[in-house]
C-alpha atoms as one frame of an Amber mdcrd trajectory, in Angstrom:
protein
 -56.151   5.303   9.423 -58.190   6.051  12.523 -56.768   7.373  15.379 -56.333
   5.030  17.775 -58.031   6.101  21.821 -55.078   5.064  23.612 -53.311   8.375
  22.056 -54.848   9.700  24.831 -52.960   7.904  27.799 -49.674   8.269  25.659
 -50.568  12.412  26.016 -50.669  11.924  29.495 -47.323  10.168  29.570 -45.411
  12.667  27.586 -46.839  15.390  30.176 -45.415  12.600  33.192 -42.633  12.761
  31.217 -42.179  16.846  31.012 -43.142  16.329  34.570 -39.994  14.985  35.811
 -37.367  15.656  32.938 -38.470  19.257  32.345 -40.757  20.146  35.398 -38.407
  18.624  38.232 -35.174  18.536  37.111 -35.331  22.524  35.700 -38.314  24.491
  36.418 -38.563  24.013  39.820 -34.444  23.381  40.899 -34.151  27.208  41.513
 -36.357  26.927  44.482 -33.149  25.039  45.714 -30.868  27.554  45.327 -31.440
  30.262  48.019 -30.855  27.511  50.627 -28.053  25.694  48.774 -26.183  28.996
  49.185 -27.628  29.283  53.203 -27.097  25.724  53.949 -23.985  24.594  51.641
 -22.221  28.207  51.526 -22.304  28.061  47.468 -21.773  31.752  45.886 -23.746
  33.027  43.419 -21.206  32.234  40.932 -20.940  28.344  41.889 -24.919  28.291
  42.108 -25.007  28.852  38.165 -22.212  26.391  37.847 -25.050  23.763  38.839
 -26.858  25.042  35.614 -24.084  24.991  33.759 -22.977  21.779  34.223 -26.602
  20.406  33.595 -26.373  22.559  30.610 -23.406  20.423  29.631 -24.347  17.245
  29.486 -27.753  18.111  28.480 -26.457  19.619  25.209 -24.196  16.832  24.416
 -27.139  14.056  25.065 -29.075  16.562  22.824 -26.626  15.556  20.034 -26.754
  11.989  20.391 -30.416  12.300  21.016 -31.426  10.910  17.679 -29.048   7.641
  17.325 -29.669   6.878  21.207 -33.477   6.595  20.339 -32.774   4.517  17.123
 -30.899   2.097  18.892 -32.822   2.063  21.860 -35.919   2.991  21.118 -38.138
   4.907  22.813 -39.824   3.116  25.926 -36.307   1.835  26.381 -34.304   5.192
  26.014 -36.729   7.154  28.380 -36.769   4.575  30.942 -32.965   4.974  31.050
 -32.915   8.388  30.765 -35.527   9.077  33.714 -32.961   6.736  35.443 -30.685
   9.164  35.187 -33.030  11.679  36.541 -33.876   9.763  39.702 -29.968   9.148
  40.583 -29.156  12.827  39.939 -31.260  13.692  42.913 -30.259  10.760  45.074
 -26.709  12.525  44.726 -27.555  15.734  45.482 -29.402  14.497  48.608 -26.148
  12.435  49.755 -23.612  14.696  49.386 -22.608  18.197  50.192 -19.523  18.410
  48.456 -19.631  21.012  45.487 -17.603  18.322  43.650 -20.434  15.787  43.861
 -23.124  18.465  43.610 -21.899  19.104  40.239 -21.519  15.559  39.277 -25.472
  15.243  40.245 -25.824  18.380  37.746 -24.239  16.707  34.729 -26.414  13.499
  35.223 -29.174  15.578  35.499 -28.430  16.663  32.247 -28.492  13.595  31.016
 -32.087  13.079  32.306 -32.967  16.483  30.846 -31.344  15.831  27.083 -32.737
  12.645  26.472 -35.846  12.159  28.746 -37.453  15.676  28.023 -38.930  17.414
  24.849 -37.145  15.348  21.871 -38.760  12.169  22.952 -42.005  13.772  24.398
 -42.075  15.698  20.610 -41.888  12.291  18.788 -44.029  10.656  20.554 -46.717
  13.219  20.768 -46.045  13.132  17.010 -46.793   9.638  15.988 -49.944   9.614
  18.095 -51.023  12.484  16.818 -51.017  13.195  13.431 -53.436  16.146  13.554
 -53.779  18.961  15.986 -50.632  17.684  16.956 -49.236  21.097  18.217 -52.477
  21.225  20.757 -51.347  17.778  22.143 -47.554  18.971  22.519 -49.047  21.835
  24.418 -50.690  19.833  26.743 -48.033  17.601  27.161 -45.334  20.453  27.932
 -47.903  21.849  30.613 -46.101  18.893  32.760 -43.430  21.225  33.450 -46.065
  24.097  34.657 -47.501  21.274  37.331 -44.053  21.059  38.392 -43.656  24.408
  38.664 -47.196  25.091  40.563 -46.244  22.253  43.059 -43.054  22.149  43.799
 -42.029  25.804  44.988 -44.069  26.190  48.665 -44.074  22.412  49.297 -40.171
  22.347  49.014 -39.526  25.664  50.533 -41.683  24.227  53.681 -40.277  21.056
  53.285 -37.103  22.455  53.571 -37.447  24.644  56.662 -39.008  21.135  58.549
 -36.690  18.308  57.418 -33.717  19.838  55.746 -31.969  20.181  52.595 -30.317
  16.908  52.056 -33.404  14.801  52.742 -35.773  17.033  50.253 -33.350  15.884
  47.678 -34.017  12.508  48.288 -37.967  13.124  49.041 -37.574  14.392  45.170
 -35.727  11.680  43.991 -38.497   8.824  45.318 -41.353  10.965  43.766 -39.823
  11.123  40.661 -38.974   7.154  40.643 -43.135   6.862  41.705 -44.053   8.461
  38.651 -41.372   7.358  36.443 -42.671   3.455  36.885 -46.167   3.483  35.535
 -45.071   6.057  32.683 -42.506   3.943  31.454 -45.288   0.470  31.888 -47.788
   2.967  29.456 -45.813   4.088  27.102 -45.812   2.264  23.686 -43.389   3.378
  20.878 -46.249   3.756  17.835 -49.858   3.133  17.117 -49.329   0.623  14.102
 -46.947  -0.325  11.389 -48.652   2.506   9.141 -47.904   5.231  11.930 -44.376
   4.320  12.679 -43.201   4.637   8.650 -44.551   8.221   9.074 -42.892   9.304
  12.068 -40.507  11.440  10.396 -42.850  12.339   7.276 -42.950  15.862   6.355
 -45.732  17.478   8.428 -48.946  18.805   6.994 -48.832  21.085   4.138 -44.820
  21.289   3.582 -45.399  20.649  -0.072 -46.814  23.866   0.148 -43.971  26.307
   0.700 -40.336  26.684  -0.186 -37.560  25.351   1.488 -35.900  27.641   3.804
 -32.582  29.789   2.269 -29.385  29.369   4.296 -29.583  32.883   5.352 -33.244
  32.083   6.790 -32.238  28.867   8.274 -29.330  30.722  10.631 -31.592  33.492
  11.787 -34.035  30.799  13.071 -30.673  29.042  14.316 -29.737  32.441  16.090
 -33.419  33.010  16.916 -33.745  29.296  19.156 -30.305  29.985  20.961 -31.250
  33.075  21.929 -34.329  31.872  23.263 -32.200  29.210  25.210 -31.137  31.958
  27.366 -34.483  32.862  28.178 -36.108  29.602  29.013 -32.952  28.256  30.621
 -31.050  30.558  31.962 -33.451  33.742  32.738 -35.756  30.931  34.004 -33.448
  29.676  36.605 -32.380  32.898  38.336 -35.646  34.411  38.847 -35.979  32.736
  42.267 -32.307  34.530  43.289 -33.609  37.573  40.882 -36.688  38.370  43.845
 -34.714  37.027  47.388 -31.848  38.955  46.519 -34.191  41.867  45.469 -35.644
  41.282  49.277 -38.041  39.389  48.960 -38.542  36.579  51.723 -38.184  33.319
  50.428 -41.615  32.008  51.179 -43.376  34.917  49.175 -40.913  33.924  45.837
 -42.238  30.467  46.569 -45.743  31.374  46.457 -44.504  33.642  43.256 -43.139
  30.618  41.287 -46.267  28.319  42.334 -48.453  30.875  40.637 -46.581  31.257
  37.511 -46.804  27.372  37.500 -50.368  27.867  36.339 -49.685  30.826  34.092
 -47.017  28.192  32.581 -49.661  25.263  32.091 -52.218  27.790  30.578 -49.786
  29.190  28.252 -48.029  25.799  26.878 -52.091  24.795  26.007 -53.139  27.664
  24.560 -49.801  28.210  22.291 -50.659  24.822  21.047 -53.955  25.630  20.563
 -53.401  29.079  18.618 -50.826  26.996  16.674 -53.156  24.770  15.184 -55.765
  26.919  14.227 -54.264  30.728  13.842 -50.680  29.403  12.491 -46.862  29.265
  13.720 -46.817  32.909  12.457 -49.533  34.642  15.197 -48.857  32.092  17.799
 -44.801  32.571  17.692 -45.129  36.532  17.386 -47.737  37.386  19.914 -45.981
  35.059  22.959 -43.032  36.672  21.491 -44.441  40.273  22.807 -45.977  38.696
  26.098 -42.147  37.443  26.804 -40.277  40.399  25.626 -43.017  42.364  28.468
 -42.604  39.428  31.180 -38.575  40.062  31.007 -39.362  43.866  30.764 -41.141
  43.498  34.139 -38.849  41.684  35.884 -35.972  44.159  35.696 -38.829  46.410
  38.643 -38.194  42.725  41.284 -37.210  45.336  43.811 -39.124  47.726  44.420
 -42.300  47.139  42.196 -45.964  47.103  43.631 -47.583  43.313  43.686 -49.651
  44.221  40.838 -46.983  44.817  38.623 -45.338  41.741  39.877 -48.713  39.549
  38.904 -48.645  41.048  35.621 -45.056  40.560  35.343 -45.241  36.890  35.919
 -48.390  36.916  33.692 -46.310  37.849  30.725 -43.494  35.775  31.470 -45.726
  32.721  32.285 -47.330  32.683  29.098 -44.530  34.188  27.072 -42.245  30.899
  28.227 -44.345  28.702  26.139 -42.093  29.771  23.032 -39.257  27.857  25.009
 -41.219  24.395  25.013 -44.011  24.278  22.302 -42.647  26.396  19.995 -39.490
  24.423  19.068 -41.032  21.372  17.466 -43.560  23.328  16.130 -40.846  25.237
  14.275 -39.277  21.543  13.328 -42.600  20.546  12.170 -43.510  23.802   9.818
 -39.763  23.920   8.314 -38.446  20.357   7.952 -38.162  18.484   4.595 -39.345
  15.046   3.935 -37.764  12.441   6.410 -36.041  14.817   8.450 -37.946  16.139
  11.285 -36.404  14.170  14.384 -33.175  15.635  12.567 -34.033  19.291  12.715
 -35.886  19.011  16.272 -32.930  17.466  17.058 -30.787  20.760  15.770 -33.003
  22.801  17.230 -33.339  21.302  20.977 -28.815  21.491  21.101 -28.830  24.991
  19.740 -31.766  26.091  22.588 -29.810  23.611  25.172 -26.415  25.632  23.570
 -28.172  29.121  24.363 -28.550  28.206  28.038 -25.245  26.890  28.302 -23.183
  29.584  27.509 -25.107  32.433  29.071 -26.189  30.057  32.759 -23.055  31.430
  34.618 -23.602  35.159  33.292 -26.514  35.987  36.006 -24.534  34.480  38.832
 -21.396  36.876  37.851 -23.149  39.192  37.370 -24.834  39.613  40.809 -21.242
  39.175  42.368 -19.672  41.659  40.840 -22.979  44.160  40.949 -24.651  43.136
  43.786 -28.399  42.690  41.593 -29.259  40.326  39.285 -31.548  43.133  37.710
 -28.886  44.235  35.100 -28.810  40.361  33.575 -32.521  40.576  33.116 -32.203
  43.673  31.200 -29.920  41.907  28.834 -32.497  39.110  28.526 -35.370  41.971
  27.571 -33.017  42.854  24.826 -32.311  39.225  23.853 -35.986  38.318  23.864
 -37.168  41.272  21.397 -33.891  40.037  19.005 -35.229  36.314  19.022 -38.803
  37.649  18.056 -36.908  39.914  15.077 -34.933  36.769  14.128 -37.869  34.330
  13.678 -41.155  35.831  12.885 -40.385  37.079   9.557 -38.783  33.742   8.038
 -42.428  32.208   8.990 -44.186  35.682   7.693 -42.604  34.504   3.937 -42.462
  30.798   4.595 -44.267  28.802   6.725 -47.790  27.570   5.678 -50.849  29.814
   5.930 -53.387  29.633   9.014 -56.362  28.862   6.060 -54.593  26.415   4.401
 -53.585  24.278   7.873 -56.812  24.494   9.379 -57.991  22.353   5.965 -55.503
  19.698   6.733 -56.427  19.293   9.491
């Protein structure tokens, strides 16, 4: 069957929908959290408490993820979710209370779970049947927009109208968007596209099914890599002010790895498609093990290793968002790929729950976040070890994918 044009306006709503659940509600939160601890007297400690408790309920909706969408389905189940999203922030902007802070942070979970990469993945997937890896890639750069415009506008906006009405700034733009995305979107193509959307991807018939042994080191491979992209992610705005760094510089830091972050999701998807899984996973493997490397010198490094740090890690990051239903897609069995995306988005969502408090507790009992992001070097080179040699003996061959496609 042809593809059908309007895949295209469905790409740009799965990168509106990164946007907010992804872009908004994680990448660029941190920006927040200097000021919540200036403005609302928060600790380190209760500052990763937000995360955590987002962490919480976004792992849970993770594991429902797959029956909400069947009953829902899913123009209904992201316009609720993005709901959720919206009245997160309206919290946070009405309330001080750490109580009710944290209540916005497990209903931004819920926006995060269910409105961000599982649905985004599916859809991308039934629209796309080939170079469907470019088009998640392009669709997860939503989250890099975020992260390129939210950082100096909110730190400004911050310093001229306060906290508490940020927050709610936040909470109308994402409602603005959220309306016409959820008007676009349209659940499948045709009749013949929606029986397919959990078919095996291209080329499984080709290769083995995965051992048990295999299938846990991927396991232990994506929840390590939670920690990265969630939690390691989150503190780098504390990692650089408490490092002294003035707040408006880390701003203007976390802007520019906004671009690095759209330029890394695209071309991950790209190399994907046309080098294989293999390459692509192991070589933004390296560039994140050296981004996390870099960032253990946030104190007293010269700007040009900071660039290059952020380089790395900019680029590197893109194994937290493409990568996973990529992985789905090259290891799933017939029928079962919303299944194992599903596995895979709770264990990465599991990952950044258990580690989001470590950074905070770790600064208050050190003084320096620095130590955590040694860890998280270490963690990084262990996820790389974990994965890239179940795809060097499994997953299907860069010659034999770019034929299928």
């Amino acid at each position: 069957m042809k593809p059908s044009p309007y895949r295209y306006v469905i790409c740009a709503c799965g990168t509106a929908l990164i946007f907010i659940s992804v872009g908004l509600l994680s990448n660029a939160f941190p920006i927040y959290f200097p000021f919540i601890m200036e403005i609302r007297g928060f600790s380190n400690t209760q500052v990763s408490l937000l995360t955590t408790m987002r962490s919480i309920t976004a792992l849970l909706s993770m594991f429902v993820s797959d029956r909400y969408y069947d009953r829902l389905n899913l123009k209904k189940g992201i316009a609720l979710a993005l709901c959720a999203s919206v009245l997160s922030y309206v919290i946070y902007g009405c309330s001080s209370a750490p109580s009710l802070c944290y209540l916005a942070a497990l209903i931004s979970g819920l926006g995060y779970g269910l409105g961000g990469m599982i649905p985004a993945s599916v859809l991308i997937r039934r629209w796309f049947p080939a170079h469907t890896a470019t088009a998640m890639g392009i669709a997860a750069s939503g989250s890099g927009i975020a992260s390129i415009l939210c950082p100096v506008l909110i730190t400004s906006m911050i310093r001229r109208f306060g906290l508490s009405a940020v927050f709610l700034a936040e909470a109308g733009l994402m409602a603005a968007c959220a309306l016409p995305l959820v008007l676009l979107i349209k659940n499948e193509p045709a009749q013949q596209a929606a029986a397919q959307t959990n078919a095996s991807p291209e080329g499984a018939s080709s290769r083995r099914e995965l051992t048990r042994t295999e299938h846990l080191r991927v396991i232990l491979g994506v929840f390590l890599i939670g920690t990265l992209g969630l939690t390691s992610f989150s503190g780098l705005s504390l990692l650089y002010t408490t490092s002294g760094w003035p707040v408006e510089s880390v701003s203007f830091m976390l802007s520019f790895l906004g671009f690095v972050l759209i330029a890394g999701k695209c071309l991950m998807g790209w190399l994907s498609d046309r080098l294989g899984s293999f390459a692509a996973i192991t070589v933004f493997g390296v560039f994140l093990s050296l981004g996390q490397l870099m960032c253990c010198f946030a104190g007293n490094a010269p700007m040009p290793l900071i660039v290059s740090g952020l380089i790395f890690l900019g680029t590197g990051l893109a194994l937290s968002t493409v990568a996973l239903p990529v992985i789905a897609a090259d290891f799933c069995s017939a029928g079962r790929y919303t299944t194992l995306l599903k596995t895979y988005q709770v264990t990465y969502a599991l990952g950044g729950l258990i580690s989001s408090a470590f950074p905070g507790m770790t600064a208050d009992i050190t003084g320096s976040y620095l130590p955590a992001y040694a860890l998280f070097f270490l963690l990084c080179v262990l996820s790389v070890l974990m994965i890239a040699p179940v795809y060097k003996k499994t997953a299907v061959q860069p010659k034999l994918r770019r034929s299928l496609m």
